[in-house]
PASEBA-1860 file (N, C-alpha, C; in nm, 3 decimals):
! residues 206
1> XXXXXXXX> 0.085/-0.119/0.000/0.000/0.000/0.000/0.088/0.124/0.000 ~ 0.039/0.211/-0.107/0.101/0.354/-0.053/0.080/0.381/0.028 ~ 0.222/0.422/0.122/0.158/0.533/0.210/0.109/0.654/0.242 ~ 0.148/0.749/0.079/0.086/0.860/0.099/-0.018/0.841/0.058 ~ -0.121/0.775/0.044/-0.278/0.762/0.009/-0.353/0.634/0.003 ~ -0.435/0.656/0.054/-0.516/0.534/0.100/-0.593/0.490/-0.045 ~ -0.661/0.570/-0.109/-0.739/0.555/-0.242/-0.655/0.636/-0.375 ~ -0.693/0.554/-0.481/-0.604/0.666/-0.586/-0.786/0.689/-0.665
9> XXXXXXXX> -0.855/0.782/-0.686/-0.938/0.758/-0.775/-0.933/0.852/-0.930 ~ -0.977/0.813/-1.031/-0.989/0.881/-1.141/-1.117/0.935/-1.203 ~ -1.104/1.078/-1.182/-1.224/1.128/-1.207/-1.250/1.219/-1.384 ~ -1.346/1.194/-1.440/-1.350/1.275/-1.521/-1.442/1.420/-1.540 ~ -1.406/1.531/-1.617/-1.496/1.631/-1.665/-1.570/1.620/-1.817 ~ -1.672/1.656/-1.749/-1.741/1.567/-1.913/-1.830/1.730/-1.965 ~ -1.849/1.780/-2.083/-1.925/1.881/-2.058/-1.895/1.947/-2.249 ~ -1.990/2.041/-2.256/-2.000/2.092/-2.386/-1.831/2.192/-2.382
17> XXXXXXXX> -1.821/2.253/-2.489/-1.675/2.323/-2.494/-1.711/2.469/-2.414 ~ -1.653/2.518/-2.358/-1.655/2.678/-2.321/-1.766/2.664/-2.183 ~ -1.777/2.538/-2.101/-1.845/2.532/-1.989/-1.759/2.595/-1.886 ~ -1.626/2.565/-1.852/-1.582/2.625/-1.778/-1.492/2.520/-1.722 ~ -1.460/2.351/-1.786/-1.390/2.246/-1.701/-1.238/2.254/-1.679 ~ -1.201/2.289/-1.790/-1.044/2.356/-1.740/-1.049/2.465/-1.600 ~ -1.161/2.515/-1.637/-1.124/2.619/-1.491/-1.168/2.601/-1.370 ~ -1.275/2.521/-1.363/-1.282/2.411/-1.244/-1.182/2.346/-1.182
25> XXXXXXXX> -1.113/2.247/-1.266/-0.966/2.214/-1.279/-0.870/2.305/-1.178 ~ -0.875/2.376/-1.322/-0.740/2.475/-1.265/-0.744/2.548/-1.121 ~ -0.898/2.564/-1.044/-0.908/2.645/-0.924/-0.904/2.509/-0.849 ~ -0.948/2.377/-0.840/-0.942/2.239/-0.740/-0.794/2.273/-0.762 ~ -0.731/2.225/-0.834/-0.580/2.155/-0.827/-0.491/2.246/-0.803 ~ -0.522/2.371/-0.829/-0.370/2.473/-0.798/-0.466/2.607/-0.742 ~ -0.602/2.615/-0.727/-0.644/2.717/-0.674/-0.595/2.875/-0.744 ~ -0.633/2.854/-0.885/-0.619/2.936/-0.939/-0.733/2.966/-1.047
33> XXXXXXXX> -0.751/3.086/-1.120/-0.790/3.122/-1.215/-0.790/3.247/-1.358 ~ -0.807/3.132/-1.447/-0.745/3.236/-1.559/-0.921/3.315/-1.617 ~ -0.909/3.432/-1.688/-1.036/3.484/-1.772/-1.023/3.464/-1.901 ~ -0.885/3.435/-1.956/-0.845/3.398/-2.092/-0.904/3.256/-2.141 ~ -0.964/3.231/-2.262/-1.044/3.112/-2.300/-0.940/3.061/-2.379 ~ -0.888/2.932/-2.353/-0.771/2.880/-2.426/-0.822/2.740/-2.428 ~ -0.895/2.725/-2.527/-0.915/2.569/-2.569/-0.826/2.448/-2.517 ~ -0.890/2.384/-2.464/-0.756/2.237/-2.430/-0.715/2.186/-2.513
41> XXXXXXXX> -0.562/2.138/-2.541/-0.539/2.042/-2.621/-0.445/1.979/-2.571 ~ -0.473/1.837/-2.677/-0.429/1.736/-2.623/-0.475/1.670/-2.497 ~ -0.419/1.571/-2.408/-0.461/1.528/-2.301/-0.426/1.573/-2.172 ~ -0.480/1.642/-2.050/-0.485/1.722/-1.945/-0.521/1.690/-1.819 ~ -0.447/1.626/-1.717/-0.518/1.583/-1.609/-0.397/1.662/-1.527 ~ -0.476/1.672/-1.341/-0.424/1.751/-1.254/-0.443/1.619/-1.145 ~ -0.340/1.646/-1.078/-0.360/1.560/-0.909/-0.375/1.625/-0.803 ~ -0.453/1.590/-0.727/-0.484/1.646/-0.577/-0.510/1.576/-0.493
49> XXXXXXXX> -0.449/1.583/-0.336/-0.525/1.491/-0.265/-0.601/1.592/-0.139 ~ -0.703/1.441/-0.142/-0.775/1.538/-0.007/-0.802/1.429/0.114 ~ -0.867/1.470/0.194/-0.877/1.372/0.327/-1.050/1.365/0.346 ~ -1.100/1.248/0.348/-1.240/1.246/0.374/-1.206/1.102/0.489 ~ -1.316/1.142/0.594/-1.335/1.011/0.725/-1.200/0.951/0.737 ~ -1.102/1.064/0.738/-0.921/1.039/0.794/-0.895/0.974/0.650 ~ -0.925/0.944/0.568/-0.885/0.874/0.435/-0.804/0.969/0.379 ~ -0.660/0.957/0.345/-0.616/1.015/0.251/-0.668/1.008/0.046
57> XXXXXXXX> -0.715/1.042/0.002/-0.799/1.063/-0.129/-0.682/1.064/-0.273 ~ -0.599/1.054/-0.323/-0.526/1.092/-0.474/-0.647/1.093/-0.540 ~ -0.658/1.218/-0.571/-0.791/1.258/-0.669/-0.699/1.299/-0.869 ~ -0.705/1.179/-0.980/-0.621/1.227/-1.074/-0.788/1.255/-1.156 ~ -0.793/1.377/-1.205/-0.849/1.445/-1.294/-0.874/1.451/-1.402 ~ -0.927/1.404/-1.472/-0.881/1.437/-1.653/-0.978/1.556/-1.684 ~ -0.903/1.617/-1.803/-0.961/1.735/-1.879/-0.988/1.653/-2.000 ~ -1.136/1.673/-2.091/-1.175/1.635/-2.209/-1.058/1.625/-2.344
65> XXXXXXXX> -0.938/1.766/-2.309/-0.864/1.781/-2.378/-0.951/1.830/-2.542 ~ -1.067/1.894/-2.545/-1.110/1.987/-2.617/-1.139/1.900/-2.723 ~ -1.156/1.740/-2.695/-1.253/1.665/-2.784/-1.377/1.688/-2.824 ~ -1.440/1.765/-2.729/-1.562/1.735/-2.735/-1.615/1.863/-2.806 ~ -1.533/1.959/-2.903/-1.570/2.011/-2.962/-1.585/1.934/-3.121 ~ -1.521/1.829/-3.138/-1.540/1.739/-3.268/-1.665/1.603/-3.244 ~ -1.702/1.619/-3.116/-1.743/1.525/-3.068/-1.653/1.366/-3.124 ~ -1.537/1.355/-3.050/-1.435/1.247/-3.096/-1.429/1.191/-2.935
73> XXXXXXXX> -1.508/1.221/-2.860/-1.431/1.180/-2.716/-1.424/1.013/-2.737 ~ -1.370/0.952/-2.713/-1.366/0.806/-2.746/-1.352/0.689/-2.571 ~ -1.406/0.562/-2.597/-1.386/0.470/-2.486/-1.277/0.499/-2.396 ~ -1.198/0.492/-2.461/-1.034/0.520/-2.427/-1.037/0.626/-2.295 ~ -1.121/0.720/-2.346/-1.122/0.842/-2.186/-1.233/0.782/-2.107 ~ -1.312/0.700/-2.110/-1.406/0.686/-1.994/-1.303/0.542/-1.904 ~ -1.229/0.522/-1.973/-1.240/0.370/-1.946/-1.143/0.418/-1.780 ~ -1.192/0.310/-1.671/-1.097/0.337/-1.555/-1.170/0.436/-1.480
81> XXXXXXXX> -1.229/0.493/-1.490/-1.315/0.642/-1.431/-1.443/0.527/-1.317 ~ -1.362/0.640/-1.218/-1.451/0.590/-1.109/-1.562/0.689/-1.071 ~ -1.604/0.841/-1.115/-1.646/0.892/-1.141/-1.678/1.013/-1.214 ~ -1.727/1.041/-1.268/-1.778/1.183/-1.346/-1.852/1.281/-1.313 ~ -1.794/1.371/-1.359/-1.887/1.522/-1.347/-1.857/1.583/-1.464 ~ -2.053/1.631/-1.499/-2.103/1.676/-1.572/-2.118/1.770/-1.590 ~ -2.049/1.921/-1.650/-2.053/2.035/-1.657/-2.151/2.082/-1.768 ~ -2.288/2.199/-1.712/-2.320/2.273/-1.794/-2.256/2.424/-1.768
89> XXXXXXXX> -2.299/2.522/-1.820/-2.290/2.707/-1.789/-2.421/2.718/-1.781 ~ -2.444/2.788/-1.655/-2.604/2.835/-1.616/-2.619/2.934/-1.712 ~ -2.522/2.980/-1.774/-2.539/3.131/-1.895/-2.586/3.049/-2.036 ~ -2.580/2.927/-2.053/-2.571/2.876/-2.159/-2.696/2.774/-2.184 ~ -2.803/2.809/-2.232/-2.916/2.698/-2.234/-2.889/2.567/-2.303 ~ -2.792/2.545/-2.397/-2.765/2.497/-2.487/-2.709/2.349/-2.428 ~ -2.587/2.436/-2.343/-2.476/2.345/-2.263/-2.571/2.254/-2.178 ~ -2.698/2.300/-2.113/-2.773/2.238/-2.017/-2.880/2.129/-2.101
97> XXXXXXXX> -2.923/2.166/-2.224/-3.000/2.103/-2.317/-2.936/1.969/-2.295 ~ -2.790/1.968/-2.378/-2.716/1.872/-2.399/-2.659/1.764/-2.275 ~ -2.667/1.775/-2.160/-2.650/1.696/-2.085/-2.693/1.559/-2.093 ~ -2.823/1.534/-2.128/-2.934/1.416/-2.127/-2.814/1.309/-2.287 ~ -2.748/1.418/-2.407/-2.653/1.335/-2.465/-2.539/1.313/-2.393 ~ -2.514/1.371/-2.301/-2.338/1.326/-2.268/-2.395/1.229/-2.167 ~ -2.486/1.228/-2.070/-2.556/1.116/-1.991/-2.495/0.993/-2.081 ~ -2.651/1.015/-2.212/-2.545/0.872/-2.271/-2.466/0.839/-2.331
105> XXXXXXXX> -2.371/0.931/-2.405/-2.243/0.893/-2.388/-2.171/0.841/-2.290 ~ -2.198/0.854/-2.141/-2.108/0.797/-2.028/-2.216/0.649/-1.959 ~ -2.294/0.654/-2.074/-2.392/0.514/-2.023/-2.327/0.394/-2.110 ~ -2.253/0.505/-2.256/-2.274/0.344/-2.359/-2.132/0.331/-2.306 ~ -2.018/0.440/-2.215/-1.879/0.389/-2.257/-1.827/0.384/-2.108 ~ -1.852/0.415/-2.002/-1.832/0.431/-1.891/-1.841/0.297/-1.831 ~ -1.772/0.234/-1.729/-1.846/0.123/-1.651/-1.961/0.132/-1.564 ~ -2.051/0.025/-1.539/-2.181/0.032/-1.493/-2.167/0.103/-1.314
113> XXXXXXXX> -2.282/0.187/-1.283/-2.242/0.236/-1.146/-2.142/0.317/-1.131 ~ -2.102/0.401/-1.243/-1.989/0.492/-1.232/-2.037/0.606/-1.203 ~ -1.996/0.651/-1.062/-2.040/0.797/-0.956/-2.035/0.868/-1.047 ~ -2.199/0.997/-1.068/-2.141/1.062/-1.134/-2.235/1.211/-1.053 ~ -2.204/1.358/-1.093/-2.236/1.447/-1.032/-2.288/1.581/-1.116 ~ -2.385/1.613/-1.132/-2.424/1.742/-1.237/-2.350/1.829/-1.158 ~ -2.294/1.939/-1.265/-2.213/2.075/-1.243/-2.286/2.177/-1.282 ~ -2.366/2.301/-1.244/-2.392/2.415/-1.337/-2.263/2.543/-1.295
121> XXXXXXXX> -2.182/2.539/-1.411/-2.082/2.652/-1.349/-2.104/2.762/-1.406 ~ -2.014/2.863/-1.352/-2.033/2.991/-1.452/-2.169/3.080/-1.325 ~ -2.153/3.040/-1.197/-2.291/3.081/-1.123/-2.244/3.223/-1.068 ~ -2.152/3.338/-1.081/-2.102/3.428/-1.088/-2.167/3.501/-1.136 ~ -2.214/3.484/-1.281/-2.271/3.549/-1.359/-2.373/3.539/-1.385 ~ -2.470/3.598/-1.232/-2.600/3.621/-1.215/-2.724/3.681/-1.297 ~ -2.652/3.793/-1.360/-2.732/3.828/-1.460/-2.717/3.807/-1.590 ~ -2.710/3.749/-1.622/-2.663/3.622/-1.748/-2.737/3.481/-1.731
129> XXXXXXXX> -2.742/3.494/-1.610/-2.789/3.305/-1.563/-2.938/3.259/-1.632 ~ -2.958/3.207/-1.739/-3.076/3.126/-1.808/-3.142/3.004/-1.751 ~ -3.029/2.928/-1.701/-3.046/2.792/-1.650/-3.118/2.851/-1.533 ~ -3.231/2.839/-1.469/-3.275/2.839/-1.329/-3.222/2.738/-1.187 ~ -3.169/2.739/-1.148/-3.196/2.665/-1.019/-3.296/2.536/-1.009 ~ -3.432/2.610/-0.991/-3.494/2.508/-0.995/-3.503/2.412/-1.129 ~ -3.513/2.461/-1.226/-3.485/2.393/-1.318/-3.404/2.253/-1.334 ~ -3.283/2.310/-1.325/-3.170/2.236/-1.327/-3.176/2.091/-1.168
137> XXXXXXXX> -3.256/2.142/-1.069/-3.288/2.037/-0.956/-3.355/1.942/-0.989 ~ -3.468/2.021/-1.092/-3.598/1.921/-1.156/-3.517/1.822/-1.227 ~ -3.456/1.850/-1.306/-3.371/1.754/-1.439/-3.271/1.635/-1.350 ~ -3.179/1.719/-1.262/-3.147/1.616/-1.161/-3.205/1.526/-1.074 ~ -3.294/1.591/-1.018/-3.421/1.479/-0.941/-3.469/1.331/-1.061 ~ -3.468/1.409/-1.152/-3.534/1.264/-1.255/-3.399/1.222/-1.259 ~ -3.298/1.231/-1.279/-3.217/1.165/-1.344/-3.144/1.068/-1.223 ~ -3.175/1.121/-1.117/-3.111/1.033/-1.006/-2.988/1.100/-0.940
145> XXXXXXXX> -2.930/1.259/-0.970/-2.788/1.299/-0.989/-2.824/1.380/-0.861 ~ -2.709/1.387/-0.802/-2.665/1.565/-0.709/-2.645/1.666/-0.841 ~ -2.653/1.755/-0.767/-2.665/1.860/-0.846/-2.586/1.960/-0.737 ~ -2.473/2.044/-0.794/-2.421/2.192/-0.726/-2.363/2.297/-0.836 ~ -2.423/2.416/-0.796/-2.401/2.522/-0.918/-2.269/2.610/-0.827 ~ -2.169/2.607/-0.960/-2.031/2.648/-0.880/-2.006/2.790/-0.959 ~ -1.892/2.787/-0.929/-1.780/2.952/-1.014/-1.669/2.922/-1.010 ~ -1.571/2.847/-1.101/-1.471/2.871/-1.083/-1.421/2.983/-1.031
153> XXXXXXXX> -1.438/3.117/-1.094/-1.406/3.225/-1.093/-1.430/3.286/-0.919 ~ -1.534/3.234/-0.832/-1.517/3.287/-0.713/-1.475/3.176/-0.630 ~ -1.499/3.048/-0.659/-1.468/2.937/-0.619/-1.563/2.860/-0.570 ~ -1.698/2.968/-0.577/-1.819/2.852/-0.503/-1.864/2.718/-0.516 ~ -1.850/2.666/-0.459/-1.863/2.546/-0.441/-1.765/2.418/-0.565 ~ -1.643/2.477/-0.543/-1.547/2.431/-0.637/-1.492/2.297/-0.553 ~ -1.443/2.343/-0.403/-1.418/2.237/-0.336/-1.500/2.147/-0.295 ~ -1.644/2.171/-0.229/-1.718/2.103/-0.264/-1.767/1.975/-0.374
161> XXXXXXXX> -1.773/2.022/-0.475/-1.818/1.939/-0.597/-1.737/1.803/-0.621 ~ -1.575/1.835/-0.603/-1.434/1.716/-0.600/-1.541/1.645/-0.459 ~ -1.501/1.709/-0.374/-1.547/1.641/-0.207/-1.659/1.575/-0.226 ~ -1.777/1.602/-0.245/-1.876/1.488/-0.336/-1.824/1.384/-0.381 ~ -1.772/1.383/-0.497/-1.720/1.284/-0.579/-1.672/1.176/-0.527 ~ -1.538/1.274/-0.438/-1.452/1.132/-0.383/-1.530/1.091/-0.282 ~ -1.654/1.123/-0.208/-1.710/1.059/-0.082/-1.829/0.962/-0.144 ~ -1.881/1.010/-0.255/-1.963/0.937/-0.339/-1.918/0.758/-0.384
169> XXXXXXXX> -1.756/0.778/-0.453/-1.690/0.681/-0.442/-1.613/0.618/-0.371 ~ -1.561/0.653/-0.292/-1.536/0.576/-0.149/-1.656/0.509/-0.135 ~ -1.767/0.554/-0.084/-1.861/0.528/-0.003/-1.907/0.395/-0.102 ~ -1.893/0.368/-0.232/-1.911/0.277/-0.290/-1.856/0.176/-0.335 ~ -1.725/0.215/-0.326/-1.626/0.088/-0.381/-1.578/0.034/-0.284 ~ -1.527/0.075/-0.154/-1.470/0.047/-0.012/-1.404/0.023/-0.028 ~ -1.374/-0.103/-0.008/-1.193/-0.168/-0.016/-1.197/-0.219/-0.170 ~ -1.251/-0.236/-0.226/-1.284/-0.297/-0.376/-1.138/-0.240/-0.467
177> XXXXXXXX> -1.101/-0.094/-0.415/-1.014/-0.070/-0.509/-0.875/-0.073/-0.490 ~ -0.841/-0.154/-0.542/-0.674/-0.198/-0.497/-0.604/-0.046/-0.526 ~ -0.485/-0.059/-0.408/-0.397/0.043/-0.453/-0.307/0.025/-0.580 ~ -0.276/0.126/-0.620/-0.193/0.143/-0.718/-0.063/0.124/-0.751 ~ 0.030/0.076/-0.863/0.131/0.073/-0.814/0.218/0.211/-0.861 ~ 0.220/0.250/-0.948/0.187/0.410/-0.951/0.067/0.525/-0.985 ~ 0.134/0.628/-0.988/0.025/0.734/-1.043/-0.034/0.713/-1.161 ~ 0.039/0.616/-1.243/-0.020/0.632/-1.388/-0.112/0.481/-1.419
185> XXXXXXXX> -0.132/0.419/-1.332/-0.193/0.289/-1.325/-0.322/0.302/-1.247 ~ -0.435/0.289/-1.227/-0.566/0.242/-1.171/-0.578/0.106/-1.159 ~ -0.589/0.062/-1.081/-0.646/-0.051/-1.037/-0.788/-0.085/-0.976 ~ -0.859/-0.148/-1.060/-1.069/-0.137/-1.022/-1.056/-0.311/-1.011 ~ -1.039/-0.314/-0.879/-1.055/-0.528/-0.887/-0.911/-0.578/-0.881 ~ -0.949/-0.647/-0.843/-0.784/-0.757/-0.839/-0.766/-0.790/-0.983 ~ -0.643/-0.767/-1.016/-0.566/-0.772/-1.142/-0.625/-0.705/-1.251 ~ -0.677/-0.631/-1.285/-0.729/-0.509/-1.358/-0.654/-0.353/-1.346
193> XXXXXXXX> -0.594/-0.329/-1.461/-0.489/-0.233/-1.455/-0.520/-0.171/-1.586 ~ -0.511/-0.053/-1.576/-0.518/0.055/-1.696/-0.451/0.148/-1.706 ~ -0.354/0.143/-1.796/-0.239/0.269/-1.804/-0.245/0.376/-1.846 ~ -0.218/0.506/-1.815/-0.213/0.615/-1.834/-0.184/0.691/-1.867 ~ -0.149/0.768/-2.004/-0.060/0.860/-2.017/-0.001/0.965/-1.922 ~ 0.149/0.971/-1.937/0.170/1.117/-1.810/0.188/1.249/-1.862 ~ 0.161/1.198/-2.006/0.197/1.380/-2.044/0.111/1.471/-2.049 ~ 0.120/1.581/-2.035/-0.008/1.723/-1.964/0.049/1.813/-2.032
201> XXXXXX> -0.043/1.887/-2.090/-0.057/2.019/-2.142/-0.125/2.154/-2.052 ~ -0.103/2.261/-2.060/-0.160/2.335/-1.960/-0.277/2.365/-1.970 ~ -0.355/2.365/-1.867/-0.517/2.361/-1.860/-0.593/2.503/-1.857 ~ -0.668/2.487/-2.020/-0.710/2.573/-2.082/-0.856/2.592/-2.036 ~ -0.927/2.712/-2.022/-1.048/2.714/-1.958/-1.148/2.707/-2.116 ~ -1.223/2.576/-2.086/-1.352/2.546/-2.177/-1.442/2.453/-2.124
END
């Protein structure tokens, strides 16, 4: 077992382009934020750990890496994901429309029971905001999801949303998930291993 972490889990951002998942990202993992819109490319993940019920957490991240403006996202990125979050922009009716497709996109390619969490970001920009609140609860209530409307940009409920995730999956896999033997390996089950690329590009807000 590592000792610096009890769980390694792999989470993904799933979401239309210009939602805001790079900058989600970028404020969890380094507590920062950019206003410049710089498309992702290539492949983009951040590490963080956190502590839930004394558990040390390795939370590795992936960014879409700005697939999902060709709609090319492929198996290859769901595969290993112990959970997901679903980014719309409350400014963006469009981004929120489209959720119910990226749903199934992460139904046909994701593994079964894979934690996942609605995002409305972009909640800063109050007078702009289309998506309602209630709205967006209603759509989650049917769908079975949590639901939290964040800001990168002020940070609301940025830490939060990760903290979900990883307590969501803990709370479900328990001991189920073997440790790792590095950062770039997942392990879901005894002898089940999926390798990782380590190379990162800098995380572009979309």
């Amino acid at each position: 077992m590592n000792s610096e972490y009890d769980y390694l889990f792999k989470l993904l951002l799933i979401g239309d382009s210009g939602v805001g998942k790079s900058c989600l990202l970028l404020r969890f993992a380094d507590d920062m934020f950019t206003d410049s819109y710089i498309s992702t490319i290539g492949v983009d993940f951040k590490i963080r750990t956190i502590e839930i019920d004394g558990k040390a957490i390795k939370l590795q991240i992936w960014d879409t890496a700005g697939q999902e403006r060709f709609r090319t996202i492929t198996s290859s990125y769901y595969r290993g994901a112990h959970g997901i979050i679903i980014v719309y922009d409350v400014t963006d009716q469009g981004s929120f429309d489209n959720v119910k497709q990226w749903l199934r996109e992460i139904d046909r390619y994701s593994a079964e029971g894979v934690s996942k969490l609605l995002v409305g970001n972009k909640n800063d920009m109050l007078d702009r905001k289309v998506v309602s609140t209630s709205t967006a609860k209603s759509l989650a209530e049917s769908l079975g999801l949590p639901l939290l409307e964040t800001s990168a940009k002020s940070a609301l409920n940025v830490e939060q949303a990760f903290s979900i995730m990883a307590r969501q999956i803990k709370d479900r896999v328990g001991q189920s998930v073997a440790q790792p033997n590095n950062l770039n390996t997942l392990r879901v089950g005894p002898g089940v291993s999926i390798q990782q690329p380590n190379q990162t590009t800098p995380a572009g807000c979309c």
